[in-house]
N, C-alpha and C positions, 0 to 999 in steps of 0.2 A: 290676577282676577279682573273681569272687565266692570265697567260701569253701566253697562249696556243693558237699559232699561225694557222691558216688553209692557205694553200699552193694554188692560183689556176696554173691548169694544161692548156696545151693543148695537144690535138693528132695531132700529125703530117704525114701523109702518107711520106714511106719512100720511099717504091716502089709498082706498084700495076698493074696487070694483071685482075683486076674487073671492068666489067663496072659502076659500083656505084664508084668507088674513082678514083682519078687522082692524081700521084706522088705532092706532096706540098700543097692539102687541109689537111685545119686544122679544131679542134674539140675543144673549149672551153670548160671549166668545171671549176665556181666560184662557190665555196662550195660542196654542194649536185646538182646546177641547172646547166644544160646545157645553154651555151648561144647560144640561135638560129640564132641570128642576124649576129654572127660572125662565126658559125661555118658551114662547109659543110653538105652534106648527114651523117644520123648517122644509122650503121647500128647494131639493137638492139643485134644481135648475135655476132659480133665482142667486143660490149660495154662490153657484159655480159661473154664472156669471160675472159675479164681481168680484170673485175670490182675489182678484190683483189688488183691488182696493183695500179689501179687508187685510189683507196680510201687512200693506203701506202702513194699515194704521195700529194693524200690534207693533210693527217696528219700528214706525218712525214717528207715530200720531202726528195728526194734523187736524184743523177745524172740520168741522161736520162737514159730509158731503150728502148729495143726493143721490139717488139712480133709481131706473125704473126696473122693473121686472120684464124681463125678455117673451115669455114660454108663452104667453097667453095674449088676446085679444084684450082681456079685462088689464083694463092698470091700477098699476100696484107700484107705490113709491116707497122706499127705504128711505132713511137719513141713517147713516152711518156716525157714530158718536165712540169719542174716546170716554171711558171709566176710569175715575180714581180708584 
């Protein structure tokens, strides 16, 4: 059996000039599943840009990072954060 721990995350909007997010929603991610119950709006073009990251940090966690959102003119920053 492995010891091989999985990390859950959250997204955190850090600043946001889109009408879809508002600075301090967050975005749950336990394992592979999004948790809808707890998380905001999920915008698939934003997800799918960083999905490299996000996945880094169910496997491997790491300190918070940052990133902006791609799709739009308005920015929109995540911080990406490991959960106990």
């Amino acid at each position: 059996m492995s010891d091989f721990k999985e990390y859950k995350i959250k997204l955190v909007v850090k600043s946001s000039k889109c009408d879809l997010y508002k600075t301090g929603d967050e975005i749950y991610i336990d394992g592979a599943l999004l948790d809808k119950e707890k998380s905001a709006n999920v915008c698939l073009t934003a997800i799918n840009a960083f999905y490299p990251f996000i996945y880094a940090a169910r496997k491997m966690g790491f300190d918070e990072l940052t990133f902006q959102c791609p799709d739009c003119p308005e920015k929109v920053e995540f911080t990406i954060i490991q959960v106990e």
